[in-house]
C-alpha positions in Angstrom: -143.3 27.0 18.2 -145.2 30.2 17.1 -142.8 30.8 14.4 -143.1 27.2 13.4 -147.0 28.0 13.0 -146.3 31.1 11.6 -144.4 29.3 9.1 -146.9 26.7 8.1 -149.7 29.2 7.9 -147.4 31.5 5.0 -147.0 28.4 3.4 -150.6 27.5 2.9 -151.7 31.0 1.8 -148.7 31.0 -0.9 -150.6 27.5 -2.0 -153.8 28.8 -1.9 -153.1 31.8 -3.9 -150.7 29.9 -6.0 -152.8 27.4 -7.6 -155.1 29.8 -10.4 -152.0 31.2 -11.0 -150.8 28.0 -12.1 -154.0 27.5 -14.1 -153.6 30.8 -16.1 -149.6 29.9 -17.3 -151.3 26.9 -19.5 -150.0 24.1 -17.3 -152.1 20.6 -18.8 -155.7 20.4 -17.6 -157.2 16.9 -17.8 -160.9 17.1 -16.9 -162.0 20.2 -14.8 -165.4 18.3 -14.1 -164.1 17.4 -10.2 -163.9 20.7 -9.5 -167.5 20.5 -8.9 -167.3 17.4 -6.7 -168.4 19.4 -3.5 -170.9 21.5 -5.5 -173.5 19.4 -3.3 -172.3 20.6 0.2 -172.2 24.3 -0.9 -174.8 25.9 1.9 -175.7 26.0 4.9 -176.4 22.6 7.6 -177.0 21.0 10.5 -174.5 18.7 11.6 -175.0 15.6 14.1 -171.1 14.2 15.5 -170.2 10.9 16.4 -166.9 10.2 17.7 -165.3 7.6 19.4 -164.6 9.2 23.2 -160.6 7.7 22.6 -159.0 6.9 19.7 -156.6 3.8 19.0 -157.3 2.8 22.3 -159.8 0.0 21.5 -162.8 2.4 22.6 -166.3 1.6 22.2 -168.2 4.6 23.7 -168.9 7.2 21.4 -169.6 11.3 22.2 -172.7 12.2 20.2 -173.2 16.1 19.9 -174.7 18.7 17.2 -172.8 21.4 15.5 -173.8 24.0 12.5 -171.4 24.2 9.3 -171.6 27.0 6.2 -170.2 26.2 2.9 -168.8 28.6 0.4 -167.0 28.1 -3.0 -163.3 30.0 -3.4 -160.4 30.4 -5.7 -163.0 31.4 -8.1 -164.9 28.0 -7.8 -161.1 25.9 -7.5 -161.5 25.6 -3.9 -164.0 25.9 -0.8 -164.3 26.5 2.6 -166.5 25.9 5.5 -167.2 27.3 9.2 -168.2 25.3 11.8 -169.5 25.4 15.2 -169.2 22.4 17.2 -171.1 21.8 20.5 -168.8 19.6 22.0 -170.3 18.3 25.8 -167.0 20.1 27.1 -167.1 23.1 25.7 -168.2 24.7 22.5 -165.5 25.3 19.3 -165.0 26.8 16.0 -163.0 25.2 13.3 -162.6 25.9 9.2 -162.1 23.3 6.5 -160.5 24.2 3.1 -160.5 22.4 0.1 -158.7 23.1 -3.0 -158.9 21.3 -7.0 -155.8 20.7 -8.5 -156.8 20.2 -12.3 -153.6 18.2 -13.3 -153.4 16.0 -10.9 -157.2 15.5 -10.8 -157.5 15.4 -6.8 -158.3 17.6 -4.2 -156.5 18.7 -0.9 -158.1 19.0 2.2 -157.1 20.9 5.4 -159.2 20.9 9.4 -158.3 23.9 11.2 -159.4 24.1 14.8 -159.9 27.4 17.2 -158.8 25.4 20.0 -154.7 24.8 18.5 -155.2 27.9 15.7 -151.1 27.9 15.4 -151.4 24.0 13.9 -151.8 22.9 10.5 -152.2 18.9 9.8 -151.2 17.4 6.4 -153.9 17.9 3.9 -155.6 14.6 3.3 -155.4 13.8 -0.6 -158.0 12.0 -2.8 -161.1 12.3 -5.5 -164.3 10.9 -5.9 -165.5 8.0 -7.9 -169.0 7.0 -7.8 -170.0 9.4 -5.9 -167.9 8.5 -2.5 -164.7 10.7 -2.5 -161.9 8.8 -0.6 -158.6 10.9 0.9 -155.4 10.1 2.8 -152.5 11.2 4.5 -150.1 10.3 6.7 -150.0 11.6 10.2 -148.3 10.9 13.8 -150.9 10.6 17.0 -149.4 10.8 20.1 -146.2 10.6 18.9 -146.9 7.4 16.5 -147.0 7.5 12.8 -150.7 6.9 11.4 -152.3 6.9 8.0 -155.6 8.8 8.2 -158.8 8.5 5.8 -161.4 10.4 5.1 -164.6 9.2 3.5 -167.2 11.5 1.9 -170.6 10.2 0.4 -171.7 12.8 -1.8 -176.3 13.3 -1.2 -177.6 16.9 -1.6 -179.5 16.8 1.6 -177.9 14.6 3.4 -174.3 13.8 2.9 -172.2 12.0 5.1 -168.2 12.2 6.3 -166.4 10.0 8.2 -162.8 9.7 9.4 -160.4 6.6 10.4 -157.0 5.8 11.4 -154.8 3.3 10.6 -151.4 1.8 12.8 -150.4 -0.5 10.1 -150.4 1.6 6.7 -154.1 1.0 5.8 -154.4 -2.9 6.3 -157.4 -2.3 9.0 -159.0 0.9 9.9 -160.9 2.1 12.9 -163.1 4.9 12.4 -163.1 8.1 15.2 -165.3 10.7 14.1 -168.8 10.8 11.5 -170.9 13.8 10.4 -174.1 13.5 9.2 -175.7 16.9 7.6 -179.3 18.1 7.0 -179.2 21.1 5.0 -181.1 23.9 6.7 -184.7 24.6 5.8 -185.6 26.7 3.1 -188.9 27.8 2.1 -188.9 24.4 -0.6 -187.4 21.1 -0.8 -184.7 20.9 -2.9 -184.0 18.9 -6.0 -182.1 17.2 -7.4 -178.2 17.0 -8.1 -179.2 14.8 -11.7 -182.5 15.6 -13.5 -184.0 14.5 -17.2 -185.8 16.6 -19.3 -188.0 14.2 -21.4 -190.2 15.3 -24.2 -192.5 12.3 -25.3 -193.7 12.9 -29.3 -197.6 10.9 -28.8 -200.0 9.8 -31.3 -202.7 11.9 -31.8 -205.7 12.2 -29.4 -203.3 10.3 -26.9 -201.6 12.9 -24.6 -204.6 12.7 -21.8 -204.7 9.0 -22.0 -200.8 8.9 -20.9 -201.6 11.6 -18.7 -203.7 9.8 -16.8 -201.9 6.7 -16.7 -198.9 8.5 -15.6 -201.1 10.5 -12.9 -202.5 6.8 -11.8 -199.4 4.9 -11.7 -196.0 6.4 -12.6 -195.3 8.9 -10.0 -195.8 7.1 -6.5 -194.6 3.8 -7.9 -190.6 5.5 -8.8 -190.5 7.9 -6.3 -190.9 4.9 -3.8 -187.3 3.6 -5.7 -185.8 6.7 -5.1 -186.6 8.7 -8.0 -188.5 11.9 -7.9 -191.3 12.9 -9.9 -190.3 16.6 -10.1 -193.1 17.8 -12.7 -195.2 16.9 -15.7 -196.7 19.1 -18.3 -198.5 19.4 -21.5 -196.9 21.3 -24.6 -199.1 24.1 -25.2 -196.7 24.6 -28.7 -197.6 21.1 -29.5 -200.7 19.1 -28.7 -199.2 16.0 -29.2 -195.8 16.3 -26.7 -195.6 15.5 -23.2 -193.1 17.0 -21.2 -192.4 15.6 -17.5 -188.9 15.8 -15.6 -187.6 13.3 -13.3 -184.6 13.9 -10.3 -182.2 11.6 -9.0 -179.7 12.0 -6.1 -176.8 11.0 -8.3 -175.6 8.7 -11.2 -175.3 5.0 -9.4 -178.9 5.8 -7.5 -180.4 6.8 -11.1 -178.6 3.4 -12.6 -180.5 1.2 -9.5 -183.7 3.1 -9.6 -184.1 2.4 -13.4 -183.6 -0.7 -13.4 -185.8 -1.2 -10.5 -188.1 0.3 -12.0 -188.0 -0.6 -15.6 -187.7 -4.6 -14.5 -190.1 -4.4 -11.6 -194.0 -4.6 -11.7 -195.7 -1.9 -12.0 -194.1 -1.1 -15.6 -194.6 -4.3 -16.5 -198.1 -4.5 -15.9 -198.6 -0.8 -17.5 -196.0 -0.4 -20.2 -198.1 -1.8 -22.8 -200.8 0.8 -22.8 -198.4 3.4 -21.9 -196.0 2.7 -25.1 -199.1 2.4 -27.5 -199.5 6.2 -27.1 -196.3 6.9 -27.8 -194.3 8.0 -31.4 -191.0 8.9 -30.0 -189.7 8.9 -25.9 -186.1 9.6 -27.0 -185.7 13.3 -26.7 -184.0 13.2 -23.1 -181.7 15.6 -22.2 -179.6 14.3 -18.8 -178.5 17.9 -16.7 -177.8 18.5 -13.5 -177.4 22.0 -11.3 -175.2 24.7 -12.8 -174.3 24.8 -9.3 -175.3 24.0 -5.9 -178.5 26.0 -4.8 -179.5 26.1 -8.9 -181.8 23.5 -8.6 -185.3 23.7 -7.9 -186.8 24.5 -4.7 -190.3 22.9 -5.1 -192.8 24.7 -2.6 -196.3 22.7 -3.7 -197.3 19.6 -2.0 -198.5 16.6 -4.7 -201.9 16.9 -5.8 -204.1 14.3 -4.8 -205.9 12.0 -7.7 -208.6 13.4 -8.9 -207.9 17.4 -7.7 -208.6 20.4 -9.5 -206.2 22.7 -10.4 -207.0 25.9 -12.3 -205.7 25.1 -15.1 -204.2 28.7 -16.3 -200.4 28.6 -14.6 -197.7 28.2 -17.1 -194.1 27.1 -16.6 -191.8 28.3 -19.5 -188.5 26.1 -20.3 -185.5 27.3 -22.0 -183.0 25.4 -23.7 -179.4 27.2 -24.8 -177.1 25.1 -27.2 -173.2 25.2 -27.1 -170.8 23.6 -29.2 -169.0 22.9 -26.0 -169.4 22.1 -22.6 -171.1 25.2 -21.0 -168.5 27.3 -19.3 -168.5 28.8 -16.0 -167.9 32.6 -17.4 -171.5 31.8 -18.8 -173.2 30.8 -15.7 -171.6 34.0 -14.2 -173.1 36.0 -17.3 -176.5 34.3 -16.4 -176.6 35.1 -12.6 -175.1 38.0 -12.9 -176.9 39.7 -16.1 -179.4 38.0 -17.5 -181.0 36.6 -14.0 -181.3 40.3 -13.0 -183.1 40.9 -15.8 -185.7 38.5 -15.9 -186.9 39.3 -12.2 -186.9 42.8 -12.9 -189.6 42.6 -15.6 -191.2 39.3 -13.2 -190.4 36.4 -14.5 -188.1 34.7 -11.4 -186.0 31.8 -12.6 -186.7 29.0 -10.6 -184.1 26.8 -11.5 -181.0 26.3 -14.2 -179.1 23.7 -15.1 -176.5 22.0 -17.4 -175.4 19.3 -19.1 -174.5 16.4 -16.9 -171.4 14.9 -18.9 -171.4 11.2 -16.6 -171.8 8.5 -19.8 -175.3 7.5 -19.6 -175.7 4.8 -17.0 -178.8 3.1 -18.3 -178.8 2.9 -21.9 -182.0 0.9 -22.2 -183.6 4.7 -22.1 -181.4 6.9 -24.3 -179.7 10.2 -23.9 -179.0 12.9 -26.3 -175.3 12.9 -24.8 -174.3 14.8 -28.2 -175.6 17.8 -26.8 -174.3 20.7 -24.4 -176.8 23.1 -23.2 -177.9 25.2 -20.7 -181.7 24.9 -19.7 -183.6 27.5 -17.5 -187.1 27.5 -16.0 -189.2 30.9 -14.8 -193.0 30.3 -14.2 -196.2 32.5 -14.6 -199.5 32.2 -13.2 -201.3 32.6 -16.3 -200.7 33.3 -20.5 -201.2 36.6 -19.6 -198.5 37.2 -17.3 -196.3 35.4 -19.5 -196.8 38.3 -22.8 -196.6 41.0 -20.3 -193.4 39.5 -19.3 -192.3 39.2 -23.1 -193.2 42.8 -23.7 -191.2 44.5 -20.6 -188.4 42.3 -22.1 -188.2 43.7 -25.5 -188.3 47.5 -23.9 -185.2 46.2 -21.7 -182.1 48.0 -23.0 -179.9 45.6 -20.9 -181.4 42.8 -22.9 -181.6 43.8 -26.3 -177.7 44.9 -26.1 -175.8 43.0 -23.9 -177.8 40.3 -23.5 -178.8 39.5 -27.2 -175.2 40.4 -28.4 -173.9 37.4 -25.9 -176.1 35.1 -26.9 -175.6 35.9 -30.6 -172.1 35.0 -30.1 -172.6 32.1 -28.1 -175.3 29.9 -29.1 -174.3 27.3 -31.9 -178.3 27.6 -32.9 -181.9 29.0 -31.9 -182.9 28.7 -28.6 -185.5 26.3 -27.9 -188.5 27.6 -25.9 -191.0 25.2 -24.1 -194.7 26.3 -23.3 -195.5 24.1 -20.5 -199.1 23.6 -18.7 -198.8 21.6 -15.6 -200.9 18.6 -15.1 -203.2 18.0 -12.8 -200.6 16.3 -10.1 -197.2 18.0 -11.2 -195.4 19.6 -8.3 -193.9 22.1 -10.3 -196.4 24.4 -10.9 -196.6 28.1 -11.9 -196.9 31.2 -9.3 -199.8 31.0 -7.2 
């Protein structure tokens, strides 16, 4: 038995260790975009159990309990693996998930291992996502009988959702054991959001406060009550006549339904009129989402009420990399682990950075500029001020004007675009206090 165990656990460290070797010998890579399938569960949570009390035995009582889980990328992002504590009514436990991308084969591999058997190792249950609900199988035995098991994963940044189920008669009817439900553990902001637009509205002259206000009045309470969030909205100190607002989304399907409930629904109808009549051009979108999980914003600043004061001076800055290509991950490392230094030592804190999202636009009543790949980062200032002093300790930064200059030189396909943005009078995102 213990060399049995023994056995099994050799076996899935040569395949763990095996599979970026695999990778780096050339073998055919179709789309390496799964591989950041669980970049939402990356983190730390609180986890609420259900599970049925016996299984296949036409059970109806269910154990409810709490647990903790922490989630951490490996394999050099090809894989991850969580630790969780479960506070079972009989007796607390630990146990370990790992999860690793195979690139060819487009699926992922899953493994449960449990402190309470540590010398057994189940099949891996085998699957991807589509639509943002990954679905995985494997065959099994349970108390001696063969069994096909499922495991169903709804992929929400702060609150995603696993089940499990087992079938006796190869997958024709299911009866589910066990669910998870996970709350992410506080931070000092609310996180968001796993798909965000950047959209910069070209006015008529003299029109930016009128849309302003209209959008202040009308726009933010009447999408984020769909779903959406209203994340922040800004004028374009570069240009009088822009508008600059970004909008979050918990995925691709809830951005398609929120849309449309929106853009077919009442308030929009009632207001879209006076709102388009200030407007030259609303087509300069860029769809992105979170370079990673923990890259998006962490908004601290409750809404503004209509009609507060704000004062006026803080100042978010936007930047916009472009690529010829999809941005890779050596980059983001180069960001984090250069460039973010950087800018905090000479105080400007990034708040958030993100990427391309590279989903086909799923509303194309509102277009996209899905041509583009680019990396967009956001650091804020409490005032203009703050914001040249910044500048100035920048140019004075060896790091930067060598290393950092030189890679982007070599990078970018163009200029870097750099926004000047003035929160409104209701935006969320706002500069430091």
């Amino acid at each position: 038995m213990v060399a049995t165990a023994v056995c099994q656990i050799l076996v899935f460290g040569t395949l763990l260790s095996a599979q970026p070797e695999q990778i780096r010998k050339g073998e055919e890579k179709k789309d390496m975009r799964g591989v950041k399938d669980f970049d939402f569960f990356t983190g730390e949570w609180r986890v609420h159990h259900r599970r049925l009390n016996e299984r296949l035995a036409n059970s109806h009582e269910w154990i409810e309990f709490d647990g903790t889980c922490a989630v951490r990328k490996i394999l050099g992002g090809l894989g991850n693996m969580d630790d969780n504590v479960l506070d079972m009514p009989g007796g607390a436990y630990n146990a370990v998930t790992v999860r690793t991308y195979d690139p060819v084969k487009e699926q992922w591999s899953i493994w449960w291992i449990d402190s309470r058997h540590p010398g057994s190792l189940d099949p891996p249950v085998v699957g991807r996502f589509e639509n943002g609900v990954g679905t995985f199988y494997a065959d099994d035995h349970f108390k001696g009988k063969p069994i096909r098991v499922r495991f169903l994963w709804t992929q929400r940044s702060s609150t995603p959702h696993w089940e499990q189920a087992f079938s006796t008669d190869g997958g024709k009817t299911w009866e589910t054991n066990w669910t998870m439900d996970f709350e992410r553990t506080a931070t000092n902001g609310q996180s968001c959001c796993p798909v965000v637009e950047l959209r910069q509205y070209t006015l008529h002259p003299g029109q930016r406060d009128v849309l302003i206000e209209l959008f202040d009045h009308e726009f933010i309470e009447s999408q984020e009550a769909l779903g959406m969030e209203v994340v922040g909205q800004f004028r374009d100190l570069s240009d009088p006549n822009r508008f600059v607002w970004l909008r979050g989304f918990r995925n691709m399907p809830s951005r398609a339904r929120a849309l449309e409930d929106f853009y077919g629904g009442p308030v929009w109808r009632a207001h879209r009129d006076a709102a388009n009549a200030t407007m030259i051009d609303s087509n300069n979108v860029l769809l992105l989402r979170p370079a990673h999980s923990g890259s998006e914003f962490q908004i601290k600043n409750d809404r503004p009420k209509v009609g507060a004061k704000t004062n006026g001076k803080d100042l978010i800055i936007a930047t916009i990399y472009y690529f010829d290509a999809p941005v890779t991950d050596d980059f983001i490392r180069f960001f984090e682990s250069t460039m973010k230094p950087t800018l905090t030592e000479t105080n400007a804190p990034v708040l958030a950075y993100f990427v391309t999202e590279q989903s086909k636009n799923n509303f194309p009543r509102l277009p996209v500029r899905e041509e583009e790949n680019v990396f967009v980062w956001f650091t804020s200032f409490r005032d203009e001020a703050s914001y040249e002093d910044h500048l100035a300790r920048l140019n004075k930064s060896p790091r930067w004007l060598e290393e950092v200059t030189q890679a982007l030189t070599r990078s970018l396909k163009r200029s870097p675009e750099v926004l000047r943005l003035s929160p409104t009078e209701r935006s969320r995102l706002r500069g430091h206090a």
